[in-house]
C-alpha positions as CSV (number, residue, x, y, z in Angstrom):
1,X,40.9,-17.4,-91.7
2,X,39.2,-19.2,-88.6
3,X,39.9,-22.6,-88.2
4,X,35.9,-23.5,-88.8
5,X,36.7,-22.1,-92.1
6,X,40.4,-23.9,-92.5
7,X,38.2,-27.2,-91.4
8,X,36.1,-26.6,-94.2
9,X,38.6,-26.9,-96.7
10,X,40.4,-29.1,-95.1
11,X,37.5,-31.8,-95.2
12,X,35.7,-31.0,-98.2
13,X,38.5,-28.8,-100.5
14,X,36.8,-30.5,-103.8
15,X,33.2,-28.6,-102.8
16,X,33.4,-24.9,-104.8
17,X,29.8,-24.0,-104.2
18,X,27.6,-22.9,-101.4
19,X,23.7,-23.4,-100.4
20,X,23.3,-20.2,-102.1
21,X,23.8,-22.1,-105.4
22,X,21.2,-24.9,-105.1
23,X,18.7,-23.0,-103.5
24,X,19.0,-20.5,-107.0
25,X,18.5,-24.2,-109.1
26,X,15.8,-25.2,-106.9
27,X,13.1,-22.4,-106.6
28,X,10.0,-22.6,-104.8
29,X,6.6,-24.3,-106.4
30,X,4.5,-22.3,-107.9
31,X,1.4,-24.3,-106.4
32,X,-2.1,-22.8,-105.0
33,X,-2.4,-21.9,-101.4
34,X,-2.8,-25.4,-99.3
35,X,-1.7,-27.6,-102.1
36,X,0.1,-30.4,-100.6
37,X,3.5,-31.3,-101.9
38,X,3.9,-34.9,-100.7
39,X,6.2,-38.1,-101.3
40,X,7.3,-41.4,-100.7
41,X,10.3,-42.5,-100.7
42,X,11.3,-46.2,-100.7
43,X,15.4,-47.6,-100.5
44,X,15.5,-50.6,-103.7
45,X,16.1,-53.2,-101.2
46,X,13.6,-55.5,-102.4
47,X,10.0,-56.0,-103.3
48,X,7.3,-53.0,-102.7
49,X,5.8,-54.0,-99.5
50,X,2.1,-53.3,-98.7
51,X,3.0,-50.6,-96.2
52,X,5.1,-48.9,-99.2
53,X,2.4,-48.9,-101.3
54,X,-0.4,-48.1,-98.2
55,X,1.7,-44.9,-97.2
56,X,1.8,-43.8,-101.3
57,X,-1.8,-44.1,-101.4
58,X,-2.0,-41.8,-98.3
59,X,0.3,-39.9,-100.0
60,X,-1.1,-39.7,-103.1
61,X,-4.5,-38.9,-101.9
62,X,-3.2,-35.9,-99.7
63,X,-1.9,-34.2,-103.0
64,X,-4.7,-34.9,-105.0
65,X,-7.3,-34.0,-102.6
66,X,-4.9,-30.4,-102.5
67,X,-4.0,-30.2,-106.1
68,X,-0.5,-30.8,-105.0
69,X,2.3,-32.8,-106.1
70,X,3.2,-36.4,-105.2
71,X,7.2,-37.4,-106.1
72,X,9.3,-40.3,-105.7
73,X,12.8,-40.3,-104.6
74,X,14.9,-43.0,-104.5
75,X,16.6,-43.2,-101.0
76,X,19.5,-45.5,-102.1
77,X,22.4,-44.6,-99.9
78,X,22.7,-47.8,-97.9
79,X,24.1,-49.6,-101.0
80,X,24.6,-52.4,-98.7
81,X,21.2,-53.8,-98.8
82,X,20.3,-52.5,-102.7
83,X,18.6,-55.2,-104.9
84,X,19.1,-55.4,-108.2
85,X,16.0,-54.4,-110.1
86,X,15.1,-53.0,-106.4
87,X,13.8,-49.8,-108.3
88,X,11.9,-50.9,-110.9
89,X,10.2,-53.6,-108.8
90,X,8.9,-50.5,-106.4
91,X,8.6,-48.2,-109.2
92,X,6.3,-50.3,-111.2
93,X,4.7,-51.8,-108.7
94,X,3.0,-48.5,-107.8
95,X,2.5,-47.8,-111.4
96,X,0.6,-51.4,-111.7
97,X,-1.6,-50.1,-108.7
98,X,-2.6,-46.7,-110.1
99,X,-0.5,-44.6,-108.0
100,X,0.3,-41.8,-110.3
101,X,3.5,-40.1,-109.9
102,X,3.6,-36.4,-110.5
103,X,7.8,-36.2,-110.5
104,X,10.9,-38.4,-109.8
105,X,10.9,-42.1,-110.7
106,X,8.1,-42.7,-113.0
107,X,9.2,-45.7,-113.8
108,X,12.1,-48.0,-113.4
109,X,14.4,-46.4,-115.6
110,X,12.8,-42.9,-116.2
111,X,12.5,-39.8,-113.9
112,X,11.1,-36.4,-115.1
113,X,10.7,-33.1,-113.0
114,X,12.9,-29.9,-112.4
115,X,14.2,-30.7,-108.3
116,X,16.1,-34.2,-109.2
117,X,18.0,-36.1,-109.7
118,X,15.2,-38.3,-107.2
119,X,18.3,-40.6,-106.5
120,X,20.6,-39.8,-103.3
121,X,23.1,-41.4,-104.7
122,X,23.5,-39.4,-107.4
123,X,23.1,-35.9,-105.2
124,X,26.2,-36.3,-103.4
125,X,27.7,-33.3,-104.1
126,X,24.7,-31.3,-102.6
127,X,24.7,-33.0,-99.3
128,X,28.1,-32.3,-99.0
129,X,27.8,-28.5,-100.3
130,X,25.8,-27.9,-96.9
131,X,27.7,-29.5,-94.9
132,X,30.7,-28.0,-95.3
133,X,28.5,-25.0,-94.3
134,X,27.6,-26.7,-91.0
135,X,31.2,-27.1,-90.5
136,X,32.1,-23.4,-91.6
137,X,29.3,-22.2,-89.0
138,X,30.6,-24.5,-86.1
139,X,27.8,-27.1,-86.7
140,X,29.4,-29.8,-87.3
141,X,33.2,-31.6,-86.7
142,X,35.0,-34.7,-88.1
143,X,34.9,-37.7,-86.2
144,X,37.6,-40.9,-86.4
145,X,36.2,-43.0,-83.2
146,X,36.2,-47.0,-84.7
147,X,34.2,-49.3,-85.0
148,X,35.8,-51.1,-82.3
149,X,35.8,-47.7,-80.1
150,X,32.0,-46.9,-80.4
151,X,31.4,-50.4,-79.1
152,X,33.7,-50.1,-76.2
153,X,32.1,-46.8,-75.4
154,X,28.9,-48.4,-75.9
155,X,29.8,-51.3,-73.4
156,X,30.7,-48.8,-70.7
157,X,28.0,-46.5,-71.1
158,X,25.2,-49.7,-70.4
159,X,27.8,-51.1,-67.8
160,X,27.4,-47.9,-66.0
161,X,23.3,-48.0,-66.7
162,X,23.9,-44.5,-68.6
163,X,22.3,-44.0,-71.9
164,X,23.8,-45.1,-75.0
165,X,25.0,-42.8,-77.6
166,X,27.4,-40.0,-79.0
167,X,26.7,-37.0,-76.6
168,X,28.1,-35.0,-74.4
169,X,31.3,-36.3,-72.7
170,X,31.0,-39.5,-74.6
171,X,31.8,-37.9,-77.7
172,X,35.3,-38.2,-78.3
173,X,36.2,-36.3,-81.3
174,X,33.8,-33.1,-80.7
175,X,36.8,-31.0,-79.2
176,X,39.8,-31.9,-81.6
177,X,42.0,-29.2,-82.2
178,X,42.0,-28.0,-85.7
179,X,45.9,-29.2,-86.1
180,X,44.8,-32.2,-83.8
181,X,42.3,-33.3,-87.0
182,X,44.7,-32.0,-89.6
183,X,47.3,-34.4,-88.3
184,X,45.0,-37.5,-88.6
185,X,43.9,-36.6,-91.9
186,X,47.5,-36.2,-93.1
187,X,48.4,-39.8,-91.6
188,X,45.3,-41.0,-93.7
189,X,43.0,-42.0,-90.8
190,X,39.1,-42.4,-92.4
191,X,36.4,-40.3,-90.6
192,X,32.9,-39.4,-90.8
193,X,31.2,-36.1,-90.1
194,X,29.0,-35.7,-87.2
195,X,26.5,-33.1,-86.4
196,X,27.6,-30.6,-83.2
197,X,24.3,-30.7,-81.5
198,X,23.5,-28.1,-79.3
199,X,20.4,-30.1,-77.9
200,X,20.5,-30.8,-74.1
201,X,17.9,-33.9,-73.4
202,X,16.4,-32.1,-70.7
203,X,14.9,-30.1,-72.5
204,X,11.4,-31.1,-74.5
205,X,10.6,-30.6,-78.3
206,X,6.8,-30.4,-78.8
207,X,5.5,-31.1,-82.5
208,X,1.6,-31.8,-83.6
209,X,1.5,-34.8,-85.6
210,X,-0.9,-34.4,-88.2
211,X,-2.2,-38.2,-87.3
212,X,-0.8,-39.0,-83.9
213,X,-1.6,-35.4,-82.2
214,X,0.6,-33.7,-79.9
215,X,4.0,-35.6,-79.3
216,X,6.4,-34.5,-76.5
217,X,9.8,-35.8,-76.8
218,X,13.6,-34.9,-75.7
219,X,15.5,-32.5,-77.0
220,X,18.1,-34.2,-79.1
221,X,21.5,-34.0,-78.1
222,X,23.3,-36.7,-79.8
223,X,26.4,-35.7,-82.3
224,X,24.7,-38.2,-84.9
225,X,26.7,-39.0,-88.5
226,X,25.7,-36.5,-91.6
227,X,28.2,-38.0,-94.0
228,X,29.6,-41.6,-93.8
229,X,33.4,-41.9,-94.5
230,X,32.8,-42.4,-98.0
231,X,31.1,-39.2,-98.2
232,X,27.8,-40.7,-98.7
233,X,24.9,-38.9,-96.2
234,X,23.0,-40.8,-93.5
235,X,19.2,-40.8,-94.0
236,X,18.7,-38.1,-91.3
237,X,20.6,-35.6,-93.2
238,X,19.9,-36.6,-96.8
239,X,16.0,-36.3,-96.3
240,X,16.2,-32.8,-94.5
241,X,18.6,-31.4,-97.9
242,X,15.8,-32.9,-100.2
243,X,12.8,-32.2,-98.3
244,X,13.6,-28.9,-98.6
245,X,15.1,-28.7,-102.0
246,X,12.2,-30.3,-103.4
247,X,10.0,-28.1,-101.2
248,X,8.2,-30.9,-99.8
249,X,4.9,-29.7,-97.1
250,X,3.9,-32.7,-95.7
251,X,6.3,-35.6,-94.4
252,X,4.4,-38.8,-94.6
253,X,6.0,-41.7,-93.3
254,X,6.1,-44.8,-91.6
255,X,5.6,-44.3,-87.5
256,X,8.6,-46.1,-87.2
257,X,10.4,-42.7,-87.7
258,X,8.9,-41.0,-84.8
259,X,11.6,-41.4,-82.4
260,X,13.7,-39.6,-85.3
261,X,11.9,-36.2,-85.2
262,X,13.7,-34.8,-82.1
263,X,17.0,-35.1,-84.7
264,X,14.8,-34.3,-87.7
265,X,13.6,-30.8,-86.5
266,X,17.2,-30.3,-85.1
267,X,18.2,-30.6,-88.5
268,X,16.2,-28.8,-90.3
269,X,16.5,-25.6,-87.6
270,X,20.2,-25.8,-88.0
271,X,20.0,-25.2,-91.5
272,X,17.5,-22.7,-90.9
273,X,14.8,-24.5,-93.2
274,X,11.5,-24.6,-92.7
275,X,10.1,-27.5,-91.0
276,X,7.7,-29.8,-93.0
277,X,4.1,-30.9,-91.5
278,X,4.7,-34.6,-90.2
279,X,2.6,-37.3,-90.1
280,X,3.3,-40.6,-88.9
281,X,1.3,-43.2,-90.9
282,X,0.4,-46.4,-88.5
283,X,1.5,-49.5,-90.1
284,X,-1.0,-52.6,-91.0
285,X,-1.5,-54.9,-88.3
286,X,-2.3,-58.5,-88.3
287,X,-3.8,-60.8,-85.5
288,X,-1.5,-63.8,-84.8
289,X,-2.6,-66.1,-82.0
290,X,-5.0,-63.5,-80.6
291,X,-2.4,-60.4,-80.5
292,X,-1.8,-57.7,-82.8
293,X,1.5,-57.2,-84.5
294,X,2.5,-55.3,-87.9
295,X,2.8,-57.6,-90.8
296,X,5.7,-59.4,-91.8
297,X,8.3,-59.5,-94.4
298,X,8.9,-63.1,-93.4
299,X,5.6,-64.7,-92.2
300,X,3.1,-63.4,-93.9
301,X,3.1,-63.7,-98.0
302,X,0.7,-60.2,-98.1
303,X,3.3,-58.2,-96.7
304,X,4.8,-58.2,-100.6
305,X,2.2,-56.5,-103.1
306,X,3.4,-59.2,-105.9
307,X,0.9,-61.7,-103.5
308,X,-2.0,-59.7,-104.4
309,X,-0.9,-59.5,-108.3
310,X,-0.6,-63.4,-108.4
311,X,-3.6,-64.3,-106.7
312,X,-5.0,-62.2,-109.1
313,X,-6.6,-59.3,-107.0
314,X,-7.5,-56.6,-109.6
315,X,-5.8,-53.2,-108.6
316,X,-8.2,-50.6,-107.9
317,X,-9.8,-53.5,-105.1
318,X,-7.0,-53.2,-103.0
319,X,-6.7,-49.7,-103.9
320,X,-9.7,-49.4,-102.6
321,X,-9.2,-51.6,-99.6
322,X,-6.5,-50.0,-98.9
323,X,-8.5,-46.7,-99.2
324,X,-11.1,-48.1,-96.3
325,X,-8.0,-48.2,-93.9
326,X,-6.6,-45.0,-94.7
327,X,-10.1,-43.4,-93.8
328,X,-12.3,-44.1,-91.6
329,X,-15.6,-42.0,-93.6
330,X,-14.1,-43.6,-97.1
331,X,-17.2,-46.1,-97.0
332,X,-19.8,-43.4,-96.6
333,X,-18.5,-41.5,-99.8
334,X,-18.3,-44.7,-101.6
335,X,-21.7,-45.9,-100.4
336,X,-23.0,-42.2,-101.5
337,X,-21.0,-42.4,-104.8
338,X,-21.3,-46.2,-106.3
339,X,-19.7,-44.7,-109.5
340,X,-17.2,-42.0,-108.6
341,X,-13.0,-42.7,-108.8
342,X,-11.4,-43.2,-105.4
343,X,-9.5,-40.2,-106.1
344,X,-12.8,-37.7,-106.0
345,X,-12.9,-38.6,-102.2
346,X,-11.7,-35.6,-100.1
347,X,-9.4,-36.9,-97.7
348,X,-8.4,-35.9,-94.3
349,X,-5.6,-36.7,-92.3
350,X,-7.5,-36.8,-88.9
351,X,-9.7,-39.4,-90.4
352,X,-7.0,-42.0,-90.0
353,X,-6.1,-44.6,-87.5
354,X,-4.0,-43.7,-84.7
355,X,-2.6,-47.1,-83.7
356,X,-3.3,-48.9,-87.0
357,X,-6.1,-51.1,-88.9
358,X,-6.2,-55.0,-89.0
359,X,-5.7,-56.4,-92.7
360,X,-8.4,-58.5,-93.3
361,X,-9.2,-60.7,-96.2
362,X,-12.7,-61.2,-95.6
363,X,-13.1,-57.4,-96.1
364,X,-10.6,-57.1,-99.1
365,X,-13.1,-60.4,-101.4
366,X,-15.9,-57.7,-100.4
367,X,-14.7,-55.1,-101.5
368,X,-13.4,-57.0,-104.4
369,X,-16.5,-58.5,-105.6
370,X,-18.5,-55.5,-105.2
371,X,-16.1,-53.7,-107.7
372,X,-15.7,-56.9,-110.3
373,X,-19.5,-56.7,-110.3
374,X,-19.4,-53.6,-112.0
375,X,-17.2,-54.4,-114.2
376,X,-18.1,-54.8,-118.0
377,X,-17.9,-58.6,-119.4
378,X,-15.6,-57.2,-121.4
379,X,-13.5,-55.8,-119.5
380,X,-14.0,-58.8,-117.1
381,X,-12.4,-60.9,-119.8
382,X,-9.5,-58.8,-120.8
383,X,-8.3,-58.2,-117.0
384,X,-8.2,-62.3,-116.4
385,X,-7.1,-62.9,-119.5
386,X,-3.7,-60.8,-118.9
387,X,-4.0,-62.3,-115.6
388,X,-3.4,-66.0,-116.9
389,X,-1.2,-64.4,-119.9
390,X,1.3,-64.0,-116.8
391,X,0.2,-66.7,-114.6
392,X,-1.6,-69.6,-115.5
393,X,-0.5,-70.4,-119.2
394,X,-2.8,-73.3,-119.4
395,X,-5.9,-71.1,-118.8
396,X,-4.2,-68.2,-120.9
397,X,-4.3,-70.8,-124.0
398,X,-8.0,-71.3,-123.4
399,X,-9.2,-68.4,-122.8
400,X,-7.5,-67.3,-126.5
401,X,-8.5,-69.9,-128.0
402,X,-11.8,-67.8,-128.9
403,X,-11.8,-64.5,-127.1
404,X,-15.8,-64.0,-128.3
405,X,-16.5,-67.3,-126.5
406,X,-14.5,-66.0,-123.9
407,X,-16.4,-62.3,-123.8
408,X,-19.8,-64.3,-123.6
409,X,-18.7,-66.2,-120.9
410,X,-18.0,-63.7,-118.4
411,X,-20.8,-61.3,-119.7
412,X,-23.3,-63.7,-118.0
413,X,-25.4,-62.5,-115.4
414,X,-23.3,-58.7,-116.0
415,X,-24.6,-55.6,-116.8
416,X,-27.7,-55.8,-115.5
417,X,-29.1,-54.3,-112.0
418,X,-28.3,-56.9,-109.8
419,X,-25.0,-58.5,-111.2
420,X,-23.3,-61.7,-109.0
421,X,-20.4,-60.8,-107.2
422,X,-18.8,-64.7,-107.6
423,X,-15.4,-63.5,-108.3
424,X,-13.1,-61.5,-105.8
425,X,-9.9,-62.2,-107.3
426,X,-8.5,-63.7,-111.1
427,X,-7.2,-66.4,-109.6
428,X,-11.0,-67.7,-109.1
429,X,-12.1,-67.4,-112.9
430,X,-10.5,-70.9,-114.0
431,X,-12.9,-72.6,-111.3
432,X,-15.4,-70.4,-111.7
433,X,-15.7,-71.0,-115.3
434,X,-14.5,-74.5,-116.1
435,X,-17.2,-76.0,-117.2
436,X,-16.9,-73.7,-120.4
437,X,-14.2,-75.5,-121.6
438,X,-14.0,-79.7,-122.1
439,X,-10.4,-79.5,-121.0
440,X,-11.2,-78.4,-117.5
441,X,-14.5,-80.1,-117.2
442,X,-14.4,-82.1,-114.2
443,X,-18.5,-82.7,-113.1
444,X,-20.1,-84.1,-110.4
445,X,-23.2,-86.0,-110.8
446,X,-24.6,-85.9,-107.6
447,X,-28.4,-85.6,-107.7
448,X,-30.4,-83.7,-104.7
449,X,-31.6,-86.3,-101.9
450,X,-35.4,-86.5,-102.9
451,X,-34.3,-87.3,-106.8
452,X,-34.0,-90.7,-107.6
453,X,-31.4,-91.6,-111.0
454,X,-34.2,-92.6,-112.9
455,X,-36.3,-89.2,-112.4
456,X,-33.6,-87.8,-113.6
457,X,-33.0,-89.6,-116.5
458,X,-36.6,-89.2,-117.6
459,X,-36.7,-86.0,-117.1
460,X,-33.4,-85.5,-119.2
461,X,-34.5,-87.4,-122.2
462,X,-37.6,-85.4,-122.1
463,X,-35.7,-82.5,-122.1
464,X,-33.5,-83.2,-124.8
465,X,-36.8,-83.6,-127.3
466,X,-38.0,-80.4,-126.4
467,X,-35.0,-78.1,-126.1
468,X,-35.2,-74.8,-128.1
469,X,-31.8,-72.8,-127.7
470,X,-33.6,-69.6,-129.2
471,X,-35.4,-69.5,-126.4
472,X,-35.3,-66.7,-123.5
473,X,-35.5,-67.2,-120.0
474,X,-39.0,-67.2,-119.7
475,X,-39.7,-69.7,-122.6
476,X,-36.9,-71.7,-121.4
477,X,-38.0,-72.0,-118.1
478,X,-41.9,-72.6,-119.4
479,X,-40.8,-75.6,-121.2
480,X,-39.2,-77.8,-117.9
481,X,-42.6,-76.3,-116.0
482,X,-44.3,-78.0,-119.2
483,X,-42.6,-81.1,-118.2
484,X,-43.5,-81.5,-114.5
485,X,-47.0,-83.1,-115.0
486,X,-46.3,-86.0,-117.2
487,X,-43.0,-86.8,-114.5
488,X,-45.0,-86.9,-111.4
489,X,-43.7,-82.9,-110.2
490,X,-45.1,-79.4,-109.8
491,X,-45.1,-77.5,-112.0
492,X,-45.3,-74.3,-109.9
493,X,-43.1,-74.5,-106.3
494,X,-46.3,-73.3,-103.9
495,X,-48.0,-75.4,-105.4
496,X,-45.5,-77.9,-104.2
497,X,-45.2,-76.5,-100.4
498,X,-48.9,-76.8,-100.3
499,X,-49.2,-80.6,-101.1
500,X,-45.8,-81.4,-101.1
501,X,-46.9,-85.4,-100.5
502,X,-48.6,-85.1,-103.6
503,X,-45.7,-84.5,-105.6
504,X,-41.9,-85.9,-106.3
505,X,-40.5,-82.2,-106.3
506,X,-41.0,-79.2,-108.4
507,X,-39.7,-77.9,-111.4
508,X,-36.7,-75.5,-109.6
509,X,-35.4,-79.6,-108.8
510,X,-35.5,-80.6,-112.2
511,X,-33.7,-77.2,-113.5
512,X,-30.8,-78.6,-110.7
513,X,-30.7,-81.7,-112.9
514,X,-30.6,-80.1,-115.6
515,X,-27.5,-77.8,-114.5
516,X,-26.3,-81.0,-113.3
517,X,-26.1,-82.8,-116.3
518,X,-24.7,-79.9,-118.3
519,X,-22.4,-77.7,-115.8
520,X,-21.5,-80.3,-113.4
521,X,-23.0,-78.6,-110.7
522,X,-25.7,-77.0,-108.4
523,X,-24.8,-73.6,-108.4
524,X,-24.1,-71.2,-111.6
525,X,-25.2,-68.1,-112.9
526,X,-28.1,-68.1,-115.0
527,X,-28.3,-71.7,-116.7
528,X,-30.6,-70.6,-119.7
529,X,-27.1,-67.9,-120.4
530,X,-25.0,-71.0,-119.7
531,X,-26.5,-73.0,-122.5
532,X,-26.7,-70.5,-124.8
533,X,-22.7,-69.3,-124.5
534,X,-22.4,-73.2,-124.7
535,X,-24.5,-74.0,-127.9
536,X,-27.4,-76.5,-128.5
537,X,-24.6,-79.2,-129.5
538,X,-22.2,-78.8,-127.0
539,X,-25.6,-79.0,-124.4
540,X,-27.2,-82.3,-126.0
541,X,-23.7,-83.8,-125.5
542,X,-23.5,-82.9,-122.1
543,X,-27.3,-84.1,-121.2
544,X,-26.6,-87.7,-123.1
545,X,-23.1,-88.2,-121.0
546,X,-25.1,-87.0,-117.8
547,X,-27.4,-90.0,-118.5
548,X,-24.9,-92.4,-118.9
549,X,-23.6,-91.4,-115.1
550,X,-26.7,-91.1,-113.1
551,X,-28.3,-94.0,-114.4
């Protein structure tokens, strides 16, 4: 037996089965030429961050736009930095945004598919399966360099300006005897296992990044850790065993990983895989002071998705925000398709930013609006209702108080061919709406400059004797226009602009005092909805108390 062989054993003797095995248990999709089999796939270290969920949408647009496959996988072997609930926070977060997952973690506790378990830490066995083949074929040695002796050798390397790293001469355990190791293990020294490059840097790997282009880099030659002393795998080699088990065709990730492919398509050569299709998604950028600069985890409260859920953004809006980053001709389908789902849109890779797109706000309450403005008043209702269920139990309470009142409300000024586009985002509805509701009623009686208090007070006892709330919007207005004469104002507004001396105003100033006195102020969707949703009673009250203020 050679000693590659003996090493084997020697490292690994609890491993009885061979790549053969678990590429028999994990055969090759059965998928339509150019479907994309995609992924993302997040460690539980905290809360999903925009550029997790960003980089799913890419990803989940490239497999539907293919009729492929998007999966999660749960990359948890730095148990280090796990979170508790770090899972379910990711997995459900992408579930709360619409990002349907075909396989893997479908939710926090549930996974469903044929190529799992989607959890490295639970796929230990496998990792080490091939790499006690790396070790059988010469590919890869035991290491027992310290802690304390990679930092020396680290130390001496940048004292002598040469660069850092295992390689070459520096590292120490590549040419251990086999009895040399056997010893070592025997006296119960720990050690990891390190790949045996054969990479020399001078040499140049070329890839085509499906975003970024053609990327020239050096050839890896750095002897870098596959399994960690307690037999867990490093990222590098865990992703390379998965990616192919799981057949994945496209790799796309974060660009933070590009200086990683040179080791990456090492890898997956070595173990004589085919290589994936990668594409390196540019992160979110933010301007601070003038200068652009990713977003972060600890300045910037978007950088965690739950910041978008409590300030009550609705879903598909940053979906579809999100969407307007991710392609640069998603605008022009949605302009050409008002109605169409987000995932209709045929997306391309090529259409996406090569050094990354701004976050803007601005943008995201337009896009926002625009959507809530299609939205059905029913729907409108439900959607801030579970909003406030969640965050604002004050407005929750009101809101159920009488969810037909509640319907009407938002159903104002909806459904109809030009709808207003007031509210971006849930958390704006208790504003928005407070004058509905006594408990929130806060108004301001400020009249218009050229209305004096007792115009106003004429004109809202007047009112009062002549209010019909069966009325529509044409017989509602009629009657303030009917108003105007006996009060000194026109009744029509060019009227007004022709002898504007002649008058005190026109009637569009006494329909201000009117939504004055019973909304509390200037601007509101359609008044003569307002009073109706409110009720003749509820109106009178508000006109009388009016009075008492102005006067």
């Amino acid at each position: 037996m050679s000693d590659n062989l003996k090493l084997a054993d020697l490292l690994l003797p609890h491993i009885d089965k061979t790549p053969d095995y678990y590429e028999a248990l994990y055969p090759e999709r059965s998928l339509k030429e150019g479907a994309k089999v995609t992924r993302v796939a997040p460690s539980p270290t905290g809360y999903l961050h925009i550029g997790t969920l960003f980089t799913s949408l890419v990803n989940r647009i490239a497999a539907t736009s293919s009729e492929g496959i998007f999966f999660t996988r749960i990359e948890d072997t730095d148990k280090k930095r796990e979170v508790e609930g770090g899972i379910e926070n990711i997995i459900d977060g992408l579930n709360r945004f619409g990002i349907t997952i075909d396989e893997g973690f479908v939710s926090g506790k549930e996974e469903k598919g044929i190529y799992g378990p989607y959890q490295q830490s639970r796929r230990a066995e496998i990792y080490q399966t091939y790499v006690k083949d790396l070790i059988r074929k010469g590919f890869a040695y035991p290491c027992f360099c310290t802690a304390e002796e990679l930092e020396a050798t680290r130390a001496e390397q940048e004292k002598a300006n040469i660069r850092t790293g295992y390689h070459g001469e520096w590292a120490a355990c590549r040419s251990l005897t086999f009895d040399e190791i056997k010893s070592k293990i025997d006296a119960g020294i720990p050690f990891v296992i390190r790949l045996k490059s054969p990479g020399n840097e001078e040499n140049k790997v070329v890839y085509e990044d499906l975003i970024k282009g053609k990327i020239e880099m050096p050839e890896n030659d750095e002897d870098f850790v596959l399994l960690k002393s307690d037999g867990i795998p490093t990222y590098h080699f865990a992703h390379a065993i998965d990616d192919h088990l799981m057949h994945t065709t496209h790799v796309m990730r974060g660009d933070e990983w590009i200086s990683s492919v040179p080791k990456h398509l090492q890898l997956f050569r070595i173990l004589g895989f085919k290589v994936p299709k990668f594409a390196h998604v540019s992160p979110i950028m933010k301007l601070d002071d003038g200068a652009k600069r990713k977003i972060s985890k600890r300045k910037d409260p978007e950088a965690a998705v739950h910041f978008f859920i409590e300030e009550g953004f609705d879903a598909i809006a940053v979906v579809e925000y999100l969407m307007t980053i991710a392609a640069s001709d998603f605008e022009d389908f949605r302009r050409a398709n008002p109605d169409k789902p987000y995932t209709e849109f045929k997306f391309n890779l090529k259409k996406m930013s090569v050094s990354g797109a701004l976050f803007d706000e601005n943008k995201l309450l337009d896009v926002s609006k625009n959507i809530i403005s299609r939205m059905s008043g029913e729907t409108v209702s439900e959607k801030i209702t579970a909003w406030a269920k969640e965050f604002d139990t004050e407005f929750y309470r009101l809101l159920i108080k009488d969810q037909s009142y509640t319907k009407a409300i938002f159903s104002i000024d909806r459904d109809c061919a030009k709808p207003r586009k007031d509210i971006a985002k849930w958390k704006e509805a208790k504003d928005y709406v407070s004058y509905f509701f006594d408990e929130l009623f806060a108004p301001d009686y400020t009249l218009p400059d050229n209305l004096t208090p007792a115009d106003a007070c004429e004109f809202l006892k007047a009112y009062v004797k002549v209010y019909n709330e069966s009325d529509d919007k044409q017989q509602w207005f009629e009657r303030i226009k009917e108003l105007c004469p006996a009060l000194g104002f026109a009744s029509e507004t060019k009227a007004y602009k022709a002898a504007p001396a002649s008058y005190k105003g026109h009637a569009g100033d006494l329909s201000t005092v009117l939504r004055i006195a019973v909304t509390g102020r200037r601007n509101t969707p359609d008044l003569c909805s307002i009073m109706k949703v409110l009720g003749k009673d509820k109106c009178v009250e508000r006109i009388e108390e009016a009075i008492k203020h102005i006067l």
